[in-house]
BAFI-3210 file (N, C-alpha, C; in Angstrom, 3 decimals, decimal comma, padded with zeros to 6 digits):
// residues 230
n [1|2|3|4|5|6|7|8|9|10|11|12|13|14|15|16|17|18|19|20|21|22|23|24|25|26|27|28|29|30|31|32|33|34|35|36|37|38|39|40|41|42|43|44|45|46|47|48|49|50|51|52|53|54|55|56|57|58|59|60|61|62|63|64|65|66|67|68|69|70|71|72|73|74|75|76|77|78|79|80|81|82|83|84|85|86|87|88|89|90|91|92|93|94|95|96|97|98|99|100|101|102|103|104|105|106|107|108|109|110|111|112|113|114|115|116|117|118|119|120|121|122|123|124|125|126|127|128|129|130|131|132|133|134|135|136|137|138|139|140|141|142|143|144|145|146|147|148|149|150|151|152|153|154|155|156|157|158|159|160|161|162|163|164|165|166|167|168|169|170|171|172|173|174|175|176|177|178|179|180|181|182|183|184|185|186|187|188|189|190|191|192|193|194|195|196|197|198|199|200|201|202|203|204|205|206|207|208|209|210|211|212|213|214|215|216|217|218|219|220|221|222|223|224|225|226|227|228|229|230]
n.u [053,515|051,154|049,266|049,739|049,333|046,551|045,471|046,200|044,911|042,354|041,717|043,681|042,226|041,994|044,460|045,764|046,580|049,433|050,383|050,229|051,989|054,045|054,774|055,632|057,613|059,553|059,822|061,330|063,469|063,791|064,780|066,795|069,989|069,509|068,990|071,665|073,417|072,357|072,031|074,303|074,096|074,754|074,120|073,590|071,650|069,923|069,284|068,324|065,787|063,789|063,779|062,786|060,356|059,600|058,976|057,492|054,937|054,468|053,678|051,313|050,304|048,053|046,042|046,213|045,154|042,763|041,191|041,829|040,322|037,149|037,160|039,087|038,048|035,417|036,604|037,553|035,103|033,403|035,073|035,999|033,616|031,452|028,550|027,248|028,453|027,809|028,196|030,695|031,937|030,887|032,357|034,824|035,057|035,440|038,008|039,519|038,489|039,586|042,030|042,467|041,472|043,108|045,408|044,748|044,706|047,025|049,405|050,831|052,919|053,357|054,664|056,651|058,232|058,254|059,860|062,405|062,688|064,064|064,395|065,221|068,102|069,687|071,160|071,383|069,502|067,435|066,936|065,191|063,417|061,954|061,135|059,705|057,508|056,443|055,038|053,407|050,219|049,933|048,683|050,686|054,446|055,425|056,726|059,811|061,726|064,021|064,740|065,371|068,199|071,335|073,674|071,595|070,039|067,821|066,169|063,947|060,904|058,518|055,195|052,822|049,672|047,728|045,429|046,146|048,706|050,959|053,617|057,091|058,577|061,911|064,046|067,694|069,586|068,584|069,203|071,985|072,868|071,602|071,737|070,787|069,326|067,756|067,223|065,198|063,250|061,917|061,184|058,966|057,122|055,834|055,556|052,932|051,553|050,332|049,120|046,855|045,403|045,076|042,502|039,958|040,252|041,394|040,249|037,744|038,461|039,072|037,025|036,135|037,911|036,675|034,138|034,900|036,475|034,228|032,166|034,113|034,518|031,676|030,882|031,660|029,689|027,239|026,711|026,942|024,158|022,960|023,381|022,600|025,275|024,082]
n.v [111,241|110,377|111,295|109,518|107,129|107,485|107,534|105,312|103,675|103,947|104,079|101,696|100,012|096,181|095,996|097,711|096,175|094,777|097,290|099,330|098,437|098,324|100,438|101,782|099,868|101,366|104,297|103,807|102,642|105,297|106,404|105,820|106,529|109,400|109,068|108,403|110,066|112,368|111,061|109,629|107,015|103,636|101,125|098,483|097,960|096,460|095,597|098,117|097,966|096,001|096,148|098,292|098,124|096,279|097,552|099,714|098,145|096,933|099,725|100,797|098,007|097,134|099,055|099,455|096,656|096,264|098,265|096,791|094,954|094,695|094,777|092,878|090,789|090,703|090,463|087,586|086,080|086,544|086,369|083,064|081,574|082,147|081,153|081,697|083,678|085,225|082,904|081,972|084,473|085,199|082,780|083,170|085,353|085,327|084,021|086,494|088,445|087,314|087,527|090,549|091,403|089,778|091,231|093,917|094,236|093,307|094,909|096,307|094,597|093,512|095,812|095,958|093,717|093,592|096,139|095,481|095,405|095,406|094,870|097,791|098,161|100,232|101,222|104,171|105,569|104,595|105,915|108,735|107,287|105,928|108,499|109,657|108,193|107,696|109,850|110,076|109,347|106,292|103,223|100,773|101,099|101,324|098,798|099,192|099,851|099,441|100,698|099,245|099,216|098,020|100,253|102,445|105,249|105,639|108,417|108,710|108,225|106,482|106,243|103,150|102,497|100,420|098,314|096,317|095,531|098,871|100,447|101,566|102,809|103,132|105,030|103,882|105,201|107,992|107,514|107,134|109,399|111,254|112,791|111,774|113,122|113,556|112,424|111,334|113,121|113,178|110,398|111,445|112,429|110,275|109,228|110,920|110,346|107,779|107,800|109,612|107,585|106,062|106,340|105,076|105,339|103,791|101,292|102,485|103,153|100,214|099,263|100,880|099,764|097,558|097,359|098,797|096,365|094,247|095,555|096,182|093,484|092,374|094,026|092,786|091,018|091,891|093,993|092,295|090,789|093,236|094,082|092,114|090,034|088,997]
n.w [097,892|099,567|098,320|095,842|096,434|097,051|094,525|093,589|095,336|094,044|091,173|090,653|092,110|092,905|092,030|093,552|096,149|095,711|094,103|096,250|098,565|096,781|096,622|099,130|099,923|097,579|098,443|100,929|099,981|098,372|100,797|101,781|101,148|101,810|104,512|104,666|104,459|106,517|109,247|109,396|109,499|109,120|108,484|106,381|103,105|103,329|105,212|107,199|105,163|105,807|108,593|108,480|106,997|108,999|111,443|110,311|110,172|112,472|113,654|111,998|111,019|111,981|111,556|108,666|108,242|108,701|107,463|104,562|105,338|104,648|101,516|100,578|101,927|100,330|097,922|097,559|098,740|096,372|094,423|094,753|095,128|093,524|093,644|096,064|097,716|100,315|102,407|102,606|103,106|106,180|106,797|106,265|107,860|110,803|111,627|110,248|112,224|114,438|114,666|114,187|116,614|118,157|117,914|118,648|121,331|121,603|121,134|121,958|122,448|120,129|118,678|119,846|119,813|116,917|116,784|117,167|120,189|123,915|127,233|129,129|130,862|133,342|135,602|135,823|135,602|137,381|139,696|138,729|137,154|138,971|140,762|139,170|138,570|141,250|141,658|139,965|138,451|138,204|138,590|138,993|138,191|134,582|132,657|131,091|127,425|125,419|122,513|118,886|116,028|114,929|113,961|113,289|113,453|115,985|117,700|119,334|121,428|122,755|124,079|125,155|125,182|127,027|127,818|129,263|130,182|130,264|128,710|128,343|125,930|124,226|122,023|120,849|120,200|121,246|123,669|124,207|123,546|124,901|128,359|131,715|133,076|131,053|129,777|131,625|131,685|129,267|130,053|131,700|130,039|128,388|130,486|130,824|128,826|128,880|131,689|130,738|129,362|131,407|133,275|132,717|129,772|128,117|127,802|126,856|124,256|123,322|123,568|121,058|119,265|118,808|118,054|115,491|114,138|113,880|112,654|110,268|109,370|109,070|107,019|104,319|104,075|104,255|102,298|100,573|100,593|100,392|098,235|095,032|093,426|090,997]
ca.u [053,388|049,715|048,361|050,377|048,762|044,856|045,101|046,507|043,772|040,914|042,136|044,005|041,470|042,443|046,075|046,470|046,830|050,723|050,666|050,622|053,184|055,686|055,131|056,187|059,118|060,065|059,760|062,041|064,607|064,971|065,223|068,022|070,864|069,260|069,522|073,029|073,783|071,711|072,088|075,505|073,490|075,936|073,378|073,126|070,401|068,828|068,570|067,471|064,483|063,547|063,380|061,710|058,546|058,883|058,225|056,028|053,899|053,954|052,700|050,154|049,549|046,497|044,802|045,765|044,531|041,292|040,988|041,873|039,709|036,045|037,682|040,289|037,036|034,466|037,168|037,734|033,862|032,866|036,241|036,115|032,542|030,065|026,713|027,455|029,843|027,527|028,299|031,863|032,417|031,117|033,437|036,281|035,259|035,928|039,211|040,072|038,012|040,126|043,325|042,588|041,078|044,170|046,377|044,455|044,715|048,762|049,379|052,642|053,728|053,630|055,318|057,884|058,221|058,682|060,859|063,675|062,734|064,701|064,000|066,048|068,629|070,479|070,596|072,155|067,985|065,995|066,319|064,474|062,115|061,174|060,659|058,517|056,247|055,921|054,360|052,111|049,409|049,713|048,729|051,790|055,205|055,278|058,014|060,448|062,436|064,772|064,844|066,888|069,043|072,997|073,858|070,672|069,348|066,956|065,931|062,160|060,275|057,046|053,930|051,880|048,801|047,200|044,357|046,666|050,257|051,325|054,860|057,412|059,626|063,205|065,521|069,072|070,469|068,253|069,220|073,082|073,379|071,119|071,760|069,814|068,104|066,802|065,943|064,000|061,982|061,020|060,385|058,151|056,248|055,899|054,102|052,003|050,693|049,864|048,000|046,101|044,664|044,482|041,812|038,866|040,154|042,081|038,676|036,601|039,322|039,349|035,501|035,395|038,434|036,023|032,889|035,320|036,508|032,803|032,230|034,591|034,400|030,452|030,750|031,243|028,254|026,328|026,815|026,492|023,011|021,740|023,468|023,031|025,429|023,372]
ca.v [109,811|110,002|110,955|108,157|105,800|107,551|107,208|103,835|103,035|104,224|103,531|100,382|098,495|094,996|095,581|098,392|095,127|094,887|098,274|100,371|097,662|098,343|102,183|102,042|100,101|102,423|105,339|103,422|103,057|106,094|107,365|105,100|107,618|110,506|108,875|107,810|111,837|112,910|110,935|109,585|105,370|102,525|099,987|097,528|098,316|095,055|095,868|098,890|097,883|094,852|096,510|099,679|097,378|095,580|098,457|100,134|096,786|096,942|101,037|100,790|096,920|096,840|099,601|098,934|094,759|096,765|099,079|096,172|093,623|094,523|094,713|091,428|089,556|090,553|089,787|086,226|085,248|086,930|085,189|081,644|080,666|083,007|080,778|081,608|084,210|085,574|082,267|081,981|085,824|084,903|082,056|084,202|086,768|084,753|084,216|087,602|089,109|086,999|088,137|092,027|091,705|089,424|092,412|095,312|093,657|092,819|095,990|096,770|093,292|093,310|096,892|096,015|092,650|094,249|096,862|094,910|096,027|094,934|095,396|098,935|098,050|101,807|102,085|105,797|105,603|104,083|106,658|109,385|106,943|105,984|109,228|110,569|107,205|107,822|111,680|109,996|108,380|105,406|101,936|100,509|101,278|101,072|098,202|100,458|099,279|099,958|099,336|100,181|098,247|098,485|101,414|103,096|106,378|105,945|109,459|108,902|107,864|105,981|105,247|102,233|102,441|099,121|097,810|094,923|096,296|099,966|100,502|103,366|102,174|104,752|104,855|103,443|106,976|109,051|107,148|107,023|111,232|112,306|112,707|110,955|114,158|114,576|110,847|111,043|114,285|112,072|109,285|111,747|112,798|109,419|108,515|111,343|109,811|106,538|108,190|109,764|106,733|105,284|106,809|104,780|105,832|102,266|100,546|102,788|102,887|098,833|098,933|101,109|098,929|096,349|097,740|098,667|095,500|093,630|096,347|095,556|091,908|092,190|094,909|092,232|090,092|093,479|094,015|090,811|090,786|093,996|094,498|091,152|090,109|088,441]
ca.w [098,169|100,008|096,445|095,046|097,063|097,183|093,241|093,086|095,384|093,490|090,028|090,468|092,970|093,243|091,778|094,950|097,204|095,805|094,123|097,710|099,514|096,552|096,600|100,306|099,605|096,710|099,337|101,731|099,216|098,187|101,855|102,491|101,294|102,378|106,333|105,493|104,532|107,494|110,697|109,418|109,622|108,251|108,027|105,153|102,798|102,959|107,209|106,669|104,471|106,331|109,609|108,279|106,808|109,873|111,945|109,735|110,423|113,949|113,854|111,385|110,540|112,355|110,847|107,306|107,595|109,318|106,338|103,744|105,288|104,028|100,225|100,510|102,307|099,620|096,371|097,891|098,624|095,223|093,284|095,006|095,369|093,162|093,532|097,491|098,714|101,593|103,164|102,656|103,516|107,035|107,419|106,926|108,864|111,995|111,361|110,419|113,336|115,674|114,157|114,208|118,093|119,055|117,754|119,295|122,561|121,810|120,408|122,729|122,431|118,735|117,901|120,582|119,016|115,627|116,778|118,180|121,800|125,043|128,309|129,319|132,372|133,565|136,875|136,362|135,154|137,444|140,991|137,935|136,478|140,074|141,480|138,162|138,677|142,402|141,551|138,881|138,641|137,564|139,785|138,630|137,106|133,094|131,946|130,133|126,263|124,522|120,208|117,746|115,219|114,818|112,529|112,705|114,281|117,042|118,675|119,519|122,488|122,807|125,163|124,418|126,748|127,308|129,311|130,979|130,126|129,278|128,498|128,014|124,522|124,201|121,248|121,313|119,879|122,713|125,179|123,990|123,509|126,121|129,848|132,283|133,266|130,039|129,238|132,629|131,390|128,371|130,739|132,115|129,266|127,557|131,420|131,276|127,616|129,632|132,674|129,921|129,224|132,448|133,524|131,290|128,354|127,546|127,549|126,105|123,201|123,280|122,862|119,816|118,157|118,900|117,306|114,342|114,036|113,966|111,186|108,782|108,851|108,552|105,857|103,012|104,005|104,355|101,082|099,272|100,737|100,181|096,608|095,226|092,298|089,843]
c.u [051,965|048,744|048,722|049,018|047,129|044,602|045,358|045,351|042,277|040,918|042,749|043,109|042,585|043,860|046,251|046,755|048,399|051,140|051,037|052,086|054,429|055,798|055,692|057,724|059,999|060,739|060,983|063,315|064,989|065,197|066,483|069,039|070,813|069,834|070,481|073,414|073,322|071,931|073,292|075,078|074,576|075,305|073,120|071,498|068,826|068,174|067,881|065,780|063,621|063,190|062,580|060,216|058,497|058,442|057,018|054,362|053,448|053,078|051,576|049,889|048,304|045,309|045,085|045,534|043,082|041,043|041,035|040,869|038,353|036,392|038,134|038,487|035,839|034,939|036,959|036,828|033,310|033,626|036,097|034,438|031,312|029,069|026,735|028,570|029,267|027,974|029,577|032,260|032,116|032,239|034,660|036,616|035,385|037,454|040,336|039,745|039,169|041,489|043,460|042,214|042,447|045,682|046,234|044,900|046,676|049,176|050,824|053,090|054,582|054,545|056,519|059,062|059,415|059,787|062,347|064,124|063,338|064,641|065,051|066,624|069,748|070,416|071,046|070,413|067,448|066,059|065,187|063,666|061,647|060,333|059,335|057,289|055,595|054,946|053,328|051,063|048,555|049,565|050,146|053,133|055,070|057,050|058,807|061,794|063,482|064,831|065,561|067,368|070,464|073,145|072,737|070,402|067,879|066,368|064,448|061,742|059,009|056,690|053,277|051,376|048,376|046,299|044,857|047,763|050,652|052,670|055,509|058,577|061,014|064,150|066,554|069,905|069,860|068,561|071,267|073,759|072,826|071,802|070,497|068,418|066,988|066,132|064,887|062,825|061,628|060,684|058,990|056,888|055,559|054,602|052,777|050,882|049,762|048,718|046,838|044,793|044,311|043,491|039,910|039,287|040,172|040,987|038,136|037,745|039,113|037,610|034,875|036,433|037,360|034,602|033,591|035,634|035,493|032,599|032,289|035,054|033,060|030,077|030,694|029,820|027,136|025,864|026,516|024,729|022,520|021,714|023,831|024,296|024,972|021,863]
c.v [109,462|110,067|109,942|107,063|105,905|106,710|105,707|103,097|102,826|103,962|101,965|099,248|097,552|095,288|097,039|097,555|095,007|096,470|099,507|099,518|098,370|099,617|102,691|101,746|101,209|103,646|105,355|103,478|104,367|107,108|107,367|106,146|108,717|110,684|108,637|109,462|112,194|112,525|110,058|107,263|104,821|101,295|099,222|097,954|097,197|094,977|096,486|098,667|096,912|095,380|097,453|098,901|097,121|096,638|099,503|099,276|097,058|098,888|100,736|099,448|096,776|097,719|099,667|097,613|095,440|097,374|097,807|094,995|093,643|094,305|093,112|090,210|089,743|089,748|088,239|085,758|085,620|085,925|083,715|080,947|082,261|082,845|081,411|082,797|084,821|084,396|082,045|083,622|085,747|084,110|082,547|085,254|086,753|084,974|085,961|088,747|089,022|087,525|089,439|092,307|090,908|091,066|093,970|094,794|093,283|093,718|095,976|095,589|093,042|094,503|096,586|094,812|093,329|095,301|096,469|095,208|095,081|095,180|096,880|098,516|098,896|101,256|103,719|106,368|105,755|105,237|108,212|108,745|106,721|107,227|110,162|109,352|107,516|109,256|111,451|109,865|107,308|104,286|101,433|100,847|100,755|100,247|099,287|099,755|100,094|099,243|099,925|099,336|098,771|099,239|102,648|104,421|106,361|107,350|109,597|108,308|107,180|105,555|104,446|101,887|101,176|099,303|096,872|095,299|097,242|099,766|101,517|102,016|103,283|104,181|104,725|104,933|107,702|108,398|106,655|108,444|111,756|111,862|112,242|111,858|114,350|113,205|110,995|111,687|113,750|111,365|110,455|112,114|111,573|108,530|109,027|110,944|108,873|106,687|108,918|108,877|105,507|105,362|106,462|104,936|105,073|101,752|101,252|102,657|101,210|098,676|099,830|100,315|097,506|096,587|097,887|097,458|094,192|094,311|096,225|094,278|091,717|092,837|093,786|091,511|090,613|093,668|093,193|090,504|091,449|094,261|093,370|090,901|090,090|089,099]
c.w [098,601|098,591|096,251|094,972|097,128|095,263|093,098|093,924|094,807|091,858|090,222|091,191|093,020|093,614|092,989|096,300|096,871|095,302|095,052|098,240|098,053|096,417|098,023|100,413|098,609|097,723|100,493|100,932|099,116|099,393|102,138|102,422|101,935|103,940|106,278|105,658|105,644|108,644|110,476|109,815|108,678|108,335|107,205|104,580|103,481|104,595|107,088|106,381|105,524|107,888|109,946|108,179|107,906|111,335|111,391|109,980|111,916|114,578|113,433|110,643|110,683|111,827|109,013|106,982|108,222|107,819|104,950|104,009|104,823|102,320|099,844|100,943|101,304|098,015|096,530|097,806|097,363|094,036|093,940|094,997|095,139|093,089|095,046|098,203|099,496|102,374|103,550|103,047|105,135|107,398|106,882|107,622|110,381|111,830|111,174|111,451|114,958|115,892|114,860|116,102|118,955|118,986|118,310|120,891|122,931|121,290|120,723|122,579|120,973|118,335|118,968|119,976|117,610|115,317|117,243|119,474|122,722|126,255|128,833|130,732|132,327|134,814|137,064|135,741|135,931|138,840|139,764|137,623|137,560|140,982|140,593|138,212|139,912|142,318|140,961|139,848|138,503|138,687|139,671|138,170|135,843|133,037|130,785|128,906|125,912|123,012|119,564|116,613|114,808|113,526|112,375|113,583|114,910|117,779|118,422|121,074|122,035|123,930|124,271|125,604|125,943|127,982|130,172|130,948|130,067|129,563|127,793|126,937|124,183|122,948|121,439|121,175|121,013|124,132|125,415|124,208|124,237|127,380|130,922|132,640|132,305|129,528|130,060|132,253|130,172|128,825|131,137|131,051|128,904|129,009|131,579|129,990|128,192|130,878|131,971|129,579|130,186|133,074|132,657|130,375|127,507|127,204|126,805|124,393|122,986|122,613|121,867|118,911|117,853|117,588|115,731|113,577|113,845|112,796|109,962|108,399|108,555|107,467|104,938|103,125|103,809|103,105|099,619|099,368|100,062|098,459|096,166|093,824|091,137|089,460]
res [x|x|x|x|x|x|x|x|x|x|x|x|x|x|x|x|x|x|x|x|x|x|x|x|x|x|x|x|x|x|x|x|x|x|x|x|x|x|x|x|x|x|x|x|x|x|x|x|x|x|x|x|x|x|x|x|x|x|x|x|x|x|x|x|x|x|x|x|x|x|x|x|x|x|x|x|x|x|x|x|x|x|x|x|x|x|x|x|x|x|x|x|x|x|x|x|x|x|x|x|x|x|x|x|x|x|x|x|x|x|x|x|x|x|x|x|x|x|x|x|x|x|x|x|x|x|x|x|x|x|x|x|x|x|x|x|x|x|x|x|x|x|x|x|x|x|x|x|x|x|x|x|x|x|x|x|x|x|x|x|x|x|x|x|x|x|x|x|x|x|x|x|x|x|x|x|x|x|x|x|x|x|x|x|x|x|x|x|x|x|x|x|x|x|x|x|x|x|x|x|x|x|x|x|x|x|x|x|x|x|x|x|x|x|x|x|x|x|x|x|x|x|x|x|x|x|x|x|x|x]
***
């Protein structure tokens, strides 16, 4: 499938803007049976699919509209306005700058968003998640989720460090078949991801999405300059 998708990018250009999206769905399809054989899921396809893209979106949206945006912003100022597309490639590169920096910055909002997250209320939970926060060392407790969708197999965990929020995210299946002991010792891991990056790390991470992001919205203009069309 990663071949699939290198070749369809390098051979198909342009047409790899719907050619990748429908090689993902393809991929999704034909998982679907596989997960009903395997984790025993009774989900409607059409859920299924729909919730898979839409978490696939919230993992990696932001770095494939980062990765697509010097390409998508050079076709547009080159195809809409060819006496001029250094000028028009700036004025969309606001817009899509503001986009990709509102989404690095909402990161946990958006994949929690996307995942059908809920706030997690146990209390046969919280004397374990309290006593593994109190040991950390974190300023705060991490808001803690739960996501999932009816029918489906959940057994994952996630941290999502932040610079103003971090947050611990738990699957509906791991948090249905495990014991509290053992959710907690994933709570614990999932905090020690987060103190990881409490420590500077969040920022300095925030200020190279930043620099990336400046990058590849100035890349087309970069370009139209130095290599002119005509």
């Amino acid at each position: 499938a990663v071949l699939a998708g290198i070749l369809i990018a390098a051979i198909g250009r342009v047409h790899a803007l719907w050619a990748i999206p429908l090689l993902a769905v393809a991929i999704l399809a034909g998982d679907y049976q596989l997960r009903r054989e395997l984790y025993a899921e009774r989900w409607p396809v059409a859920d299924y699919l729909r919730y898979s893209l839409l978490g696939f979106i919230g993992t990696l949206g932001f770095w494939l509209l980062l990765a697509l945006a010097p390409p998508l912003l050079l076709a547009i100022a080159c195809g809409w306005v060819p006496e001029d597309p250094a000028r028009l490639s700036v004025i969309l590169a606001v817009p899509v700058a503001i986009l990709l920096l509102w989404w690095a910055r909402e990161f946990p909002r958006v994949w929690l968003a996307l995942h059908r997250a809920s706030p997690l209320q146990r209390a046969d939970l919280e004397p374990g998640f309290s006593a593994i926060v109190a040991r950390s060392k974190l300023r705060r407790p991490p808001p803690t989720f739960r996501y999932g969708a009816t029918g489906a197999w959940n057994m994952n965990a996630m941290a999502l460090p932040s610079t103003r929020q971090p947050c611990v995210a738990m699957g509906d299946t791991l948090l249905e078949l495990l014991a509290p002991d053992e959710i907690s010792a994933i709570f614990a891991h999932e905090v020690a991801h987060i103190e990881h990056f409490e420590s500077g790390r969040a920022l300095t991470q925030w200020l190279a999405l930043l620099l990336l992001v400046l990058m590849g919205v100035a890349l087309p203009f970069v370009l139209i300059s130095t290599y002119p069309l005509h």
